[in-house]
N, C-alpha and C positions, 0 to 999 in steps of 0.2 A: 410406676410401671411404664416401659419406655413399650414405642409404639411399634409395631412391626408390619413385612409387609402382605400381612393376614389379613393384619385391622385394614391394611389398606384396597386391597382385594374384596373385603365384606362393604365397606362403604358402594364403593364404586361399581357391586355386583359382578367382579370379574374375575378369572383366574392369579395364581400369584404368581406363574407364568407370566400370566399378560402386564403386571406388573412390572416386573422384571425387565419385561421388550420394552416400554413406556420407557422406563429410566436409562436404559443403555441404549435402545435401538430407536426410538419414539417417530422416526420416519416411517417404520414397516407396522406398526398399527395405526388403524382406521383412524380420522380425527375426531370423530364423536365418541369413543374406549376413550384415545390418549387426553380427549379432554376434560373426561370423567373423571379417570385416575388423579390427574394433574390438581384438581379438584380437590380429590379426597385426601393426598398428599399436604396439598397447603392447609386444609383445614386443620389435618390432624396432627401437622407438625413433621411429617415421618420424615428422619435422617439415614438415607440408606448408608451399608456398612460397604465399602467401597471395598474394602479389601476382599470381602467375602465374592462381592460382584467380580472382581479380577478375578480371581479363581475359576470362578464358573465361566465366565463368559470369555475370558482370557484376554479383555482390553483392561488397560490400568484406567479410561474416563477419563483422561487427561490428555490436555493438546499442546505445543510447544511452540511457542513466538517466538522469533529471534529478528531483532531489528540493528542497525547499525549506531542509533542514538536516540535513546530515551527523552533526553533532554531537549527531544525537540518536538514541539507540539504537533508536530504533523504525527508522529509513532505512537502519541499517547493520547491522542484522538482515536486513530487505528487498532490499537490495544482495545480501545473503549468498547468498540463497535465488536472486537471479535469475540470479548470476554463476554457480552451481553446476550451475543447469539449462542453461546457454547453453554451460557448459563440456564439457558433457557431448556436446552438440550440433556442435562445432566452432568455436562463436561466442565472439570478446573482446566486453568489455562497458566501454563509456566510462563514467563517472562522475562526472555534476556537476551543482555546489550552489550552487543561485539565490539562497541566503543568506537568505528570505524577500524576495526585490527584483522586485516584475514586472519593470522594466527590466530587469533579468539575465535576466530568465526568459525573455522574451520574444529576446532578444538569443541568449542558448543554443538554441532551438529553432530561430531561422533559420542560425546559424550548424552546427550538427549533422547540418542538416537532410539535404544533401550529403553526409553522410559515413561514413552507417548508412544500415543496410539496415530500421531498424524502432528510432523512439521509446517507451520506456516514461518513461510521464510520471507521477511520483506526488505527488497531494494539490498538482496543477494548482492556482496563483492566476490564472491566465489567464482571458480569455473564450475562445468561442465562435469570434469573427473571427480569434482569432491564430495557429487553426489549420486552417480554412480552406482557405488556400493551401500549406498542406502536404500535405493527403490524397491529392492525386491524384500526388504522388512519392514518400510514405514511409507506411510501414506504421505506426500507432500502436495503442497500447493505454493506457487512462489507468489509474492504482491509484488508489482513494479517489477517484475523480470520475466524475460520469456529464455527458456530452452528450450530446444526440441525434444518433443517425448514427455515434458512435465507438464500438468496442468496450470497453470497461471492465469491471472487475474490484474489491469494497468489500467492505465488511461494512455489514449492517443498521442505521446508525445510528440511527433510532426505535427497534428495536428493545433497542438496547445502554440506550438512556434508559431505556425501559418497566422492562429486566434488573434495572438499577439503583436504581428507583422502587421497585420490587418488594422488591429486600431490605432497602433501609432502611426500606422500610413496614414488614416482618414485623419488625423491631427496634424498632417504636413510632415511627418517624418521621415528622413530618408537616407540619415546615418545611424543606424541603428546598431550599441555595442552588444556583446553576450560574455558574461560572466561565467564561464563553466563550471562543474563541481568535480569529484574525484573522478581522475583520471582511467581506474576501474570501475566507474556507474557505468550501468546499463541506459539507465533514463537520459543521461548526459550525452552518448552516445546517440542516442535515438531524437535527441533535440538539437545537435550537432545536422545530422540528416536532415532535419528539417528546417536548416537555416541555410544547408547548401541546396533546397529547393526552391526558398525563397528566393535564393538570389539568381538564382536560374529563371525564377517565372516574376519576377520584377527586376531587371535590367536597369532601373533608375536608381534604387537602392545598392546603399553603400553598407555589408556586414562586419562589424570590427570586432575580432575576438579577440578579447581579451585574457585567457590563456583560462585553464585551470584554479582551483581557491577550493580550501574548509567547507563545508557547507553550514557555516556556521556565521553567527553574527558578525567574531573575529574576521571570518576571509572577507565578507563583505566589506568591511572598513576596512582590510587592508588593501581589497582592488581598487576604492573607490578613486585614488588616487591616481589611478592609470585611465580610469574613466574620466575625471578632468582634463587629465594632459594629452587623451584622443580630442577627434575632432568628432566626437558622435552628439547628436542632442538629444537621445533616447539609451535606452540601457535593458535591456530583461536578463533578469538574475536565476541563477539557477534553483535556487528556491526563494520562499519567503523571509529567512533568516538573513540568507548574505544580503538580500533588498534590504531588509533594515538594518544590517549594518552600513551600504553603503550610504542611506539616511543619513545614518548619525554622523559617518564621517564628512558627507555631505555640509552637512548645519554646520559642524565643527570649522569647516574652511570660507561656510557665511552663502555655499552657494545655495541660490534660491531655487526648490521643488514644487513644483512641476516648472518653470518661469524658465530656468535656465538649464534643466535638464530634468526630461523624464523617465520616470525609475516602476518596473513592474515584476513584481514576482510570480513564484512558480509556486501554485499548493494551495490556495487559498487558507489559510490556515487560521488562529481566532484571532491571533496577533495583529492581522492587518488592518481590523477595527482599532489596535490598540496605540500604534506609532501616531504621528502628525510629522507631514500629512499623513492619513490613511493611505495603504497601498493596495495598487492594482494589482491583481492577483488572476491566474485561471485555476483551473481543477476538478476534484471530484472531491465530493463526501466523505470524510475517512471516514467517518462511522460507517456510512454503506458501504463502503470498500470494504470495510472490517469485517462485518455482517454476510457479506457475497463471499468472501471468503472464504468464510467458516462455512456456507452453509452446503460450499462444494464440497468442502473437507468433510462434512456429514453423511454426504452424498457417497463419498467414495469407499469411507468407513463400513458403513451401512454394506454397502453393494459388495466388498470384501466379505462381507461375513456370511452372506447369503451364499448357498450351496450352489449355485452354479460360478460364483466368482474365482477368476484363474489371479494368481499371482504374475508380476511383471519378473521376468528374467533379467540379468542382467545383459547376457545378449539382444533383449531386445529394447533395453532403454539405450544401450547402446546404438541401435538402430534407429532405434527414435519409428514417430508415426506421423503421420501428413497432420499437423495443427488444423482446429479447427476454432477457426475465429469468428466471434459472435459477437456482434455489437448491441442484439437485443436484449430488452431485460430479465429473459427467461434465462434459466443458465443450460449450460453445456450437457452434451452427454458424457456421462460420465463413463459407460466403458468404454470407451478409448482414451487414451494417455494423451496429452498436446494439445487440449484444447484449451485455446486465446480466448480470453473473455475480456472484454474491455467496455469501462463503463462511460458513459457522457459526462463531458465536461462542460464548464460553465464559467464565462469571464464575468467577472464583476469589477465596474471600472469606480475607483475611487479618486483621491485627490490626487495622489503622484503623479499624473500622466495629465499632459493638457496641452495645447495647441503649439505646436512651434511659433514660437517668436520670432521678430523680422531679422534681428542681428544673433546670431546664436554664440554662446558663451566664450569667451577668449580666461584664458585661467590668466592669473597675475606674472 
């Protein structure tokens, strides 16, 4: 006899109404109901019939991630965190990977677009225009991107620059190179910015960029090459991946890490425990990241469905609204569109990174 949500209503002493609100809406009931129910739910095994819930309530319970690359543990860390939150919520979570391709990307976002109740978009190669004509039918949140008008969630990328300036200064460093990432990031841009700050407000230092690269293992070994034949003694990579690649190519040509050149990544991600040497890294939690996410995407869901909630027009995502950025750890308000939420980051210094030497490295 399969269990329903009567049995589940009689346990928990509540309507099957309130039920109902529990598994779709579980924001707008009290916490001592929703944790009643939740209760009576686990005990008794109940599977709600998700198709019938769409009907009535007119959300499919499903949320849409689209990342640029799976294959890299910073996305499937961040997956981790938002599936966990959304699970907990009563929400499935689609998952997919643009491969670095606007054309994909582009292509996932209108094809998804029908089919969730709320895109989470992270480290968007997109513009502005492509989404648009999505706002006024689906709920989004970007990670790692800001536009005007959309709600987003990052970490202080000037900030992570400054972090990282800062400790290879107090190691004596004062040629400092930058490995870029895709020449449409957001984040890449916005750490760009913050190395033409640097150099502005330390006048002794020297910034070598070293151009664009993969953000992948690959690009990292194939800059690292450029990073020998500069004259910098220090390096920050545009994430943790190209840092271990330029690692590898590093050892590959015998030059000693940290000793003759130090190497620090972007993401702190699990990997950094995993190279030799371990690498320096800044960041934030992708689980939290994940988590803060999703829990605005809840937030906004919820507040849509509630009878005083107005839908966004396209004239006025178009307009956009004055962002409101929050660096605490409460989150944003959610009726209005544009709010910056940005989480603290955190350097952890490992072995890659260590004092300037007296004679700095001359390549062969």
């Amino acid at each position: 006899m399969s269990i329903t949500a009567q049995d589940v209503a009689n346990m928990a002493e509540v309507s099957v109404s309130t039920v109902s609100r529990v598994l779709s809406a579980p924001e707008v009931v009290a916490p001592g109901t929703r944790s009643r129910v939740l209760a009576a739910v686990e005990k008794l095994g109940y599977q709600p019939n998700r198709s019938a819930q769409s009907l009535i309530s007119g959300r499919t319970s499903t949320l849409g991630l689209i990342v640029p690359d799976m294959q890299n543990p910073y996305f499937a860390a961040l997956a981790k965190g938002i599936q966990e939150r959304a699970w907990e919520s009563g929400y499935l979570v689609v998952v997919a990977d643009s491969d670095e391709d606007i054309a994909r990307e582009k292509a996932l976002l209108q094809g998804m677009n029908q089919q969730v109740d709320g895109l989470l978009l992270s480290s968007l190669r997109s513009d502005m225009e492509d989404l648009t004509d999505l706002l006024p039918s689906t709920e989004i949140v970007l990670i790692n991107r800001e536009m005007r008008g959309i709600d987003s969630i990052s970490q202080d990328n000037i900030e992570v620059i400054r972090m990282l300036t800062r400790h290879l200064g107090a190691l004596g460093h004062r040629q400092i190179a930058y490995i870029g990432g895709p020449k449409n990031s957001w984040s890449d841009a916005q750490r760009r910015r913050g190395l033409e700050e640097c150099r502005q407000d330390n006048p002794g230092f020297e910034f070598i960029d070293l151009g664009a690269t993969s953000p992948t293992q690959a690009g990292g070994y194939a800059s690292a090459d450029f990073l020998i034949a500069s004259e910098a003694t220090a390096v920050i990579c545009f994430n943790d991946l190209v840092a271990v690649g330029v690692l590898e190519r590093l050892r590959a040509r015998k030059v000693a890490v940290p000793e003759d050149f130090s190497v620090a990544g972007i993401d702190n991600v699990s990997v950094c425990n995993a190279v030799s040497p371990t690498l320096t890294s800044v960041g934030v939690s992708q689980q939290r990241l994940g988590r803060t996410a999703t829990e605005l995407m809840l937030q906004k869901i919820t507040r849509r469905t509630l009878p005083r909630a107005s839908g966004r027009t396209k004239a006025a995502a178009e307009k956009g609204s004055a962002p409101t950025r929050n660096r605490a750890s409460s989150m944003p308000d959610t009726s209005t569109a544009g709010n910056e939420l940005e989480l603290p980051i955190e350097l952890v210094v490992r072995d890659s990174t260590g004092p300037l030497k007296a004679a700095p490295y001359a390549p062969d």
